[in-house]
N, C-alpha and C positions, 0 to 999 in steps of 0.2 A: 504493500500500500504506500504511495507517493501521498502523503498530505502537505496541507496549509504551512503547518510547523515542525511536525515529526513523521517520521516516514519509518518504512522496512519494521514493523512490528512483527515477531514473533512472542510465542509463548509455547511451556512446556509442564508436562507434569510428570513429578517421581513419585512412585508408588512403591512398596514393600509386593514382594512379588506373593508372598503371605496375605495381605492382607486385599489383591487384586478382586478375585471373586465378590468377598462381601459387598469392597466397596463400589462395583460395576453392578450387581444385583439393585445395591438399594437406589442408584442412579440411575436405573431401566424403571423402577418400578416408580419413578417420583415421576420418569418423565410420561408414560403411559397413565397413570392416575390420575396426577395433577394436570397437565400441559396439555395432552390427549394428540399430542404430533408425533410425525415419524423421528424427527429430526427437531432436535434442539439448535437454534440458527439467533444469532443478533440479528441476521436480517428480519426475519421473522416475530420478532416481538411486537405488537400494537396495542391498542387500548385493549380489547376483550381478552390478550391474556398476561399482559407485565405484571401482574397481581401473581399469575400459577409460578413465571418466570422469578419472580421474587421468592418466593417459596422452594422454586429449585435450586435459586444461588444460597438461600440457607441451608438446605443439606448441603451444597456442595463444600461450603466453609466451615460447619460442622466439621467435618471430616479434616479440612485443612486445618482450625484450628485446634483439633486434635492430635495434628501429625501427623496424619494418615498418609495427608495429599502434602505434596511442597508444589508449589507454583512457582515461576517463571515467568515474566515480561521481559522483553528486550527493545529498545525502540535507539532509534536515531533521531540528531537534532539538525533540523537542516538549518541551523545557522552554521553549520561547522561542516566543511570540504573539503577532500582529499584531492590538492592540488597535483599530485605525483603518482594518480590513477591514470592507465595505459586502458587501450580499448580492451585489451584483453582481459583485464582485472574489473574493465567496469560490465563486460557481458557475464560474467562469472561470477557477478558481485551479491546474486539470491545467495547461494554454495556457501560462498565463504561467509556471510554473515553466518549463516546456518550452523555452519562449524565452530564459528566463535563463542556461539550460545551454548551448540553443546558439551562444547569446551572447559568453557568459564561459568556459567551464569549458575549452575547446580554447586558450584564450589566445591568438586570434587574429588580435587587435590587433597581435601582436609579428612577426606574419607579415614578410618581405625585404621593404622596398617595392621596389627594384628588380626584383624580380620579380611579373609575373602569375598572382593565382590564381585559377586556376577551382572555386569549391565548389560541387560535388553533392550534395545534401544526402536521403538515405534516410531516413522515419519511421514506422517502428514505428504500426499503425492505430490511427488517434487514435479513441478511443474519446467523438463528440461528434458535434453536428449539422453536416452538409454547409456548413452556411452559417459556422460558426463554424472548419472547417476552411481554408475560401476565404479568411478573415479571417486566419486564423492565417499561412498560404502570405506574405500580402500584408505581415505582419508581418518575418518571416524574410529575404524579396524586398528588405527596407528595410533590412536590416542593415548592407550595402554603403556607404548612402550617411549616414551616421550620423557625427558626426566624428570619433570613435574609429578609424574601419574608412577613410573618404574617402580617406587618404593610402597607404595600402598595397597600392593596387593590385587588390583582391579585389574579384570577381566573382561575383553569381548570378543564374544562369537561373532565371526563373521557373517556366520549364516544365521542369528539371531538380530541383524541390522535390517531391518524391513519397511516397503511403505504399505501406508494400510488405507482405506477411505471413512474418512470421517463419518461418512453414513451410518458406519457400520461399527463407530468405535464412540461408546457414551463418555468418556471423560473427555475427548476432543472439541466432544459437540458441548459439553460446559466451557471448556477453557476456552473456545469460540465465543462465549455469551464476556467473559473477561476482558478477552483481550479486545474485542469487538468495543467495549464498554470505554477502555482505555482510549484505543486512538480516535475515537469520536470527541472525548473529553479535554485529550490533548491537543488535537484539532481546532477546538472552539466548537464545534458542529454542533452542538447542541443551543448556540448563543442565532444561528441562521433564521431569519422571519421571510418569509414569503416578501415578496416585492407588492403582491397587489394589495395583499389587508396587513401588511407588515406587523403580523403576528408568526409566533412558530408552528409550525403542523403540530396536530394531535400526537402524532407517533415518535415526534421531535420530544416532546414534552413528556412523556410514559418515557420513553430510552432515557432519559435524563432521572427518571427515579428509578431505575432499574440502575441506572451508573452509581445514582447516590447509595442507596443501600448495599451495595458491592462496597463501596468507600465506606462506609459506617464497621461494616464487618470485617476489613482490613486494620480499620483502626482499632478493632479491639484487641487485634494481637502484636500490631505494630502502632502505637498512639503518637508517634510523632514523623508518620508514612506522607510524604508530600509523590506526588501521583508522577511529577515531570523531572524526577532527579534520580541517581542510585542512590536506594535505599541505602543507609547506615548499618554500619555491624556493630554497632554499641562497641566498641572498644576491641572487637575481638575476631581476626579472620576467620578466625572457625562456622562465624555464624551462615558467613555466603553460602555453605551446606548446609547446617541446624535450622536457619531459619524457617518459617513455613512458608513464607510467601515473600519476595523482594521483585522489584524492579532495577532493571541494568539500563543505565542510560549508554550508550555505545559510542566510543569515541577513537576511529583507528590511530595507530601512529602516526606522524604529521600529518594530522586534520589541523584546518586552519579556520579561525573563526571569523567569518564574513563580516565585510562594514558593512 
């Protein structure tokens, strides 16, 4: 997504491969009960059901602020340019965001090293050629052995690096309703009135309490959470993994800040 002010959002979710079932079971049954859609969609929220949708982002943060679920944001500041981007780096430039988030943003360097971890890693259809997919795989597969990652014990199967369709995968289609909520907010999109009765849409206004109660339940596990910056580790790196939920504002190596 190219916006107004922040662009290339990503998000992502870590789960305990233990505690997957539960938490997929009670997410199908919130969304068929409550919602009564195939598909959980930010697009799709309007006035007749941002009341059910409010209702599923509380289970969904139940769970998160539980620990169950860790969330992921990632977003870029288009005041800030990578003057020393080559065409080559700027057609390739979905990929390698992609890699940096699943790099960095789960803070997984901080992982026990006395303990083994096995990551499974689920992606969202990369919308690219097969061959640069295989490439991307073979990217990710190397993370392991990187010196950052070498001492902690972490694992990845190659053949456990897979893309799935949203359709078909209920914590996708939550984290869609999040991150959906983010870059409208960061955007301003929510602040847009129609030109003829320069008022905002009906659905402008429902998305905007649907972002806010997403914010309310952020703040009660992070109380000093500002939406358009990287979140804070109170004092302490370890947290960029511990924590349950952070936003990564993304800033490459010499990015340069626009007058």
């Amino acid at each position: 997504m190219k916006g107004t002010h922040y662009s290339n959002f990503y998000g992502g979710a870590m789960i305990n491969a233990k505690d997957f079932k539960l938490i997929t079971d009670v997410l199908e049954e919130k969304r068929i009960c409550s919602i009564k859609t195939s598909e959980l969609k930010w697009q799709k929220i309007d006035k007749v059901n941002y009341l059910a949708y409010i209702d599923a982002m509380d289970t969904f943060f139940d769970f998160i602020q539980a620990g169950k679920i860790k969330i992921r944001i990632m977003f870029t500041n288009n005041r800030y340019t990578k003057p020393d981007f080559d065409n080559e780096q700027l057609s390739n430039q979905y990929l390698k965001l992609y890699y940096q988030f699943i790099k960095h943003t789960f803070g997984l360097k901080y992982l026990k090293q006395n303990e083994k971890t096995n990551l499974e890693i689920f992606l969202d259809k990369i919308p690219d050629k097969e061959a640069n997919f295989i490439r991307f795989k073979e990217y990710l597969y190397g993370i392991q052995f990187l010196p950052d990652f070498i001492d902690i014990n972490l694992k990845i199967n190659y053949n456990q690096i897979s893309e799935v369709d949203s359709k078909n995968h209920i914590i996708m289609q939550y984290l869609d309703v999040v991150l959906g909520a983010m870059a409208l907010k960061l955007n301003k999109m929510f602040e847009i009135k129609d030109k003829s009765t320069n008022k905002r849409g009906k659905r402008t206004i429902v998305k905007e309490k649907v972002y806010k109660h997403i914010n309310k339940r952020i703040r009660l596990i992070y109380p000093n959470f500002n939406v358009g910056i990287t979140t804070g580790k109170n004092g302490n790196f370890e947290n960029t993994f511990l924590m349950p939920y952070r936003h990564w504002e993304f800033k490459g190596k010499n990015s340069v800040l626009k007058k």
